[in-house]
C-alpha positions as a Markdown table, in Angstrom:
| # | Residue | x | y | z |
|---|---|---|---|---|
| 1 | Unk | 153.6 | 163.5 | 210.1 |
| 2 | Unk | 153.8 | 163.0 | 213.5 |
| 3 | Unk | 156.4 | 165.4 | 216.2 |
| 4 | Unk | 159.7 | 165.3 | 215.3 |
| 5 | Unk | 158.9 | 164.5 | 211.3 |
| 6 | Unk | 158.0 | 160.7 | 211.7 |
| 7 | Unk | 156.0 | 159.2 | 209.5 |
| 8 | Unk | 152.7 | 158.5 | 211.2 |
| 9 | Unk | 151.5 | 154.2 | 210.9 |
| 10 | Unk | 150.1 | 153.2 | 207.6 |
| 11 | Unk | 147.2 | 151.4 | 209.9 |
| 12 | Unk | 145.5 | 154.8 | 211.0 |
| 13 | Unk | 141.9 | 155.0 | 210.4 |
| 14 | Unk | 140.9 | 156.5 | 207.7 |
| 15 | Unk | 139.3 | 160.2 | 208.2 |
| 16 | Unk | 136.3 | 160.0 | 206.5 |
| 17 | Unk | 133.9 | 160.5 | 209.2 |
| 18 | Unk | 129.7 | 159.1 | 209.4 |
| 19 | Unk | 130.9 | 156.1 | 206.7 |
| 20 | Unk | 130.6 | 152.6 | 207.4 |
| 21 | Unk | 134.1 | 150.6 | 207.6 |
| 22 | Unk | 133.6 | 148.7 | 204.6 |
| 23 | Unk | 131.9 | 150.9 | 202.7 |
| 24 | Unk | 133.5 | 152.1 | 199.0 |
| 25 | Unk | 135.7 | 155.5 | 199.0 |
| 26 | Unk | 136.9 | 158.2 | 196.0 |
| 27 | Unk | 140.7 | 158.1 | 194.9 |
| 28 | Unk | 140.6 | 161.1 | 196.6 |
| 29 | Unk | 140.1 | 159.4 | 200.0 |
| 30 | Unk | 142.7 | 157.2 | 198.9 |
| 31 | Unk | 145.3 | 159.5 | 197.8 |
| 32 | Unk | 144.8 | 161.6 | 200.9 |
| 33 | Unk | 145.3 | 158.6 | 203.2 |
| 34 | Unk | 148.0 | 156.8 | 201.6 |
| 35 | Unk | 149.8 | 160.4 | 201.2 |
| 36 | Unk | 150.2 | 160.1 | 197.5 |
| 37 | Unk | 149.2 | 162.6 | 194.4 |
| 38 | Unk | 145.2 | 161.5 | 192.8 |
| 39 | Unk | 146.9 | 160.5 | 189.6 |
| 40 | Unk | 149.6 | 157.5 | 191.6 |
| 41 | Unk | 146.5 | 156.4 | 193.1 |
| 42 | Unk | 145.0 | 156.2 | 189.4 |
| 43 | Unk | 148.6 | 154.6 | 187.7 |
| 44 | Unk | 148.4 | 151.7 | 190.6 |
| 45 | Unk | 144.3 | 151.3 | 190.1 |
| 46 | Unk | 145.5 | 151.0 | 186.2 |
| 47 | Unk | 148.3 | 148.6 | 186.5 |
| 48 | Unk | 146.2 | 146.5 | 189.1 |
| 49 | Unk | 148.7 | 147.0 | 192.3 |
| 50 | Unk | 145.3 | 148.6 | 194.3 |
| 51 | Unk | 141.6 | 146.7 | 193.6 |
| 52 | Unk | 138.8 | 149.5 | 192.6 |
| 53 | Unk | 135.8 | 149.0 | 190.9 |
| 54 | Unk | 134.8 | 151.6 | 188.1 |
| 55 | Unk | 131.6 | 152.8 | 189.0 |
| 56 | Unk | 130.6 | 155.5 | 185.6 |
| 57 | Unk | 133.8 | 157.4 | 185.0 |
| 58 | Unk | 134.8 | 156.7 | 188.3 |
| 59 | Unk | 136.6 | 154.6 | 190.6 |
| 60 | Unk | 135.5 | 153.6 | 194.0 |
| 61 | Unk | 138.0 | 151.3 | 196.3 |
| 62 | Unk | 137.0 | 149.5 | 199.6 |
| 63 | Unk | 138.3 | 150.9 | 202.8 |
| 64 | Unk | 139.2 | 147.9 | 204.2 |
| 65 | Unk | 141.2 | 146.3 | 201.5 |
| 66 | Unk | 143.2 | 149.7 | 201.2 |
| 67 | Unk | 143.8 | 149.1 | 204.9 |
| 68 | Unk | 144.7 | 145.7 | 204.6 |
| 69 | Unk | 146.6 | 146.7 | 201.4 |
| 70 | Unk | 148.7 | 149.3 | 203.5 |
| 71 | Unk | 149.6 | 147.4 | 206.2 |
| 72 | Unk | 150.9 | 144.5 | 204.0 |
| 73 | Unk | 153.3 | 147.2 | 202.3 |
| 74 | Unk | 154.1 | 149.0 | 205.4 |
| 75 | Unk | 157.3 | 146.6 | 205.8 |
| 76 | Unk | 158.6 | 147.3 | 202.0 |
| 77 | Unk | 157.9 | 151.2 | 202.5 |
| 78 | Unk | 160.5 | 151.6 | 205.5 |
| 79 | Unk | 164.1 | 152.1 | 204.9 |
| 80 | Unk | 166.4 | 150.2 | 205.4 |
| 81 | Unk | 169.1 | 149.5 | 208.0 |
């Protein structure tokens, strides 16, 4: 959150410093950036709302379609008038 308790732009870069912009990232990563708990991030990978790629046991998602994924939502996410 930003001063005064708003909620900071969906479109922030991500922090995960020394990686390439396109390069895959944990649930983790994800969670922490979209502000959400591991296991939401998990139910929307399992229902198809976010695109991952299972990798083991895993799931990795790219950074930039998370980013592009965010700021498509970021209209439906604000309240309304």
């Amino acid at each position: 959150m930003k001063a005064g308790g708003a909620v900071e732009d969906s479109t922030r870069e991500m922090k995960t410093p020394n990686k390439p912009k396109n390069e895959a990232i944990s649930v983790r990563e994800v969670a922490d950036f979209l502000k959400l708990h591991r296991e939401t991030v998990n139910r929307m990978i399992q229902s198809g709302e976010l695109p991952a790629l299972k990798v083991g046991t895993a799931f990795r998602l790219n950074r930039v379609q998370i980013m592009e994924w965010a700021k498509s939502r970021r209209g439906r996410m604000q309240p309304e008038d």
